[in-house]
N, C-alpha and C positions, 0 to 999 in steps of 0.2 A: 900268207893271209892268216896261217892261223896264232902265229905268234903277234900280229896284230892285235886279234881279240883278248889275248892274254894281257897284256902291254895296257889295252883299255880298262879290261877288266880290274888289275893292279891300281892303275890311275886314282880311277872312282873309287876303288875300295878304300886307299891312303886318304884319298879328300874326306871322303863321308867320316872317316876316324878321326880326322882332325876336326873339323863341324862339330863334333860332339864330345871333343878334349874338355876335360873340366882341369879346374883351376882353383887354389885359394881364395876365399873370400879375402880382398887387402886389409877390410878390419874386422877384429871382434875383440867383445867384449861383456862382461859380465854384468848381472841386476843382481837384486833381491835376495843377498847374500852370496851368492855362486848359484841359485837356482834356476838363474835363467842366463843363456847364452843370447847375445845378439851378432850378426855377421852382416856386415854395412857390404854392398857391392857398389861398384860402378854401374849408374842406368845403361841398359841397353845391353850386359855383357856374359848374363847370366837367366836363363829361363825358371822359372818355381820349379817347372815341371824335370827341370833336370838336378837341382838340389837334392843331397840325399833326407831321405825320413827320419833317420838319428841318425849323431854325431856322439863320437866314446871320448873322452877328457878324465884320462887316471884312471881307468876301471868302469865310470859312473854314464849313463845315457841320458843321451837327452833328445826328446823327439819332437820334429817340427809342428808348431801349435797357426803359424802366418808366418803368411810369404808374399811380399812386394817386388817390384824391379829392385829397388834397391837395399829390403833389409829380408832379413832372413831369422824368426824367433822358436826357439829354442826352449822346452822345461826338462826339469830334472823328471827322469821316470823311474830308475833304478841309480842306487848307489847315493855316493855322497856328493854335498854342493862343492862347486870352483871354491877355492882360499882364496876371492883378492885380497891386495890388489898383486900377489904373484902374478908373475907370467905363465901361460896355460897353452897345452899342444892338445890341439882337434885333432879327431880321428875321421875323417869325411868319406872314409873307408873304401874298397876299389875306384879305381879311377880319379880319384885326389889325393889319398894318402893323409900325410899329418901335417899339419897347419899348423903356426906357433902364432902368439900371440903376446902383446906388453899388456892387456887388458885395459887399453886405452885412456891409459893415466894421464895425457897430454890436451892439453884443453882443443885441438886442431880435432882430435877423436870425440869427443863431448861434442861439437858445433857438428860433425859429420851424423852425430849418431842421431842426435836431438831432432835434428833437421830432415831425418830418412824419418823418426816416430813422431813425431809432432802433426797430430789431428785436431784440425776446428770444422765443427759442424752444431748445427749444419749452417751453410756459407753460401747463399744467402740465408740470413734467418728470416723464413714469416713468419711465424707464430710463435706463442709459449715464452717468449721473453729471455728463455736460458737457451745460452749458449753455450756451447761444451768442449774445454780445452784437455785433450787426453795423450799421451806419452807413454814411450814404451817401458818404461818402468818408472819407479818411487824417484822423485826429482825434488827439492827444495830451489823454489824460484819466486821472483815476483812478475805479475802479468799486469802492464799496463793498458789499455783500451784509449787512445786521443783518436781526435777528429782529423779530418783533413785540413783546418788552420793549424794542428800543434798540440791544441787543448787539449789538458787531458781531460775525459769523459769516465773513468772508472780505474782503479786500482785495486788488485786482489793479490792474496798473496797463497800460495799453495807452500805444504810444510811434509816430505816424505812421503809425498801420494802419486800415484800417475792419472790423476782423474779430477778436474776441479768444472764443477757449471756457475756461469757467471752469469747473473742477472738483470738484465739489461733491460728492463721497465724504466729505467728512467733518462733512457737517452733518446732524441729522436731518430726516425728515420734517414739514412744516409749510409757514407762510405767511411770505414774506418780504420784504423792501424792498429792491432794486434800485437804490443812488444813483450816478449820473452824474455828474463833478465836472471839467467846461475852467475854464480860468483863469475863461472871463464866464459861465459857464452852470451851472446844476445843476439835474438835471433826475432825477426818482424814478418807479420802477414796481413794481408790484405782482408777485411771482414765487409760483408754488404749486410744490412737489417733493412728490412723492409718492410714491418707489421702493418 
């Protein structure tokens, strides 16, 4: 009986270790010169609450500023910025070790990343006429706004920014499509205005 409890004891203990194994973020990637890290996860596979607080890259730290299911951001606090677009090894220290990285030079990682930071709000809009399209870092895009026939209803264009508000006085009320347009990416959302 009593090597029973032992046997149990072991069991639970190996499970509960594994429940709580960390793992590589599968992508990262650099902003704002190397000042800021991004780390894209898979929804569902990774808690904030078990992400470490900084991450070491060459000497340099960098500590968590947000934290989504799927992204993970990053600033520089000590040291010097990432050199992209080299490839860069994370330090995500006990319990994950070092992470490498291509710094997501592949358009497949831009559509991943864009799509984990890419915020419109607020969605529905009632009031105030701006809308506000914001990104996890400085992005060169154009943003187109059409209706549900096609039309297009506005065109803006953002230049090195991660924050653009778009004015929308003179559309009316209804549902609308949201197209996002970098050179490798195009990426569409669903917008409601309702003043």
């Amino acid at each position: 009986m009593k090597y029973n409890y032992y046997y149990l004891f072991l069991i639970a203990f190996l499970g509960f270790n594994q429940i709580n194994a960390q793992f590589c973020p599968p992508n990262g990637t650099t902003a704002d010169g190397g000042n800021t890290l991004f780390f894209i996860y898979d929804s569902g596979t990774s808690l904030c609450g078990s992400r470490p607080g900084t991450v070491t890259v060459a000497g340099s730290i960098f500590t968590l500023v947000s934290c989504t299911d799927t992204l993970s951001t990053y600033t520089l606090t000590s040291g010097s910025p990432v050199s992209p677009p080299n490839p860069f090894t994370a330090d995500f220290g006990a319990g994950v070790g070092n992470c490498s990285y291509t710094d997501g030079t592949l358009p497949i990682d831009e559509f991943e990343f864009l799509k984990a930071t890419l915020r419109v709000y607020p969605n529905p809009l009632k009031e105030d006429n701006q809308l506000t399209v914001k990104f996890g870092s400085n992005i060169t895009a154009k943003i187109y706004i059409y209706d549900v026939t096609g039309k297009l209803a506005i065109s803006e264009k953002i230049e090195n920014a991660n924050k653009k508000q778009i004015n929308t006085s003179n559309i009316a009320n209804g549902v609308y499509f949201l197209k996002l347009v970098t050179d490798n990416v195009t990426i569409t959302k669903k917008i409601i205005i309702t003043e």
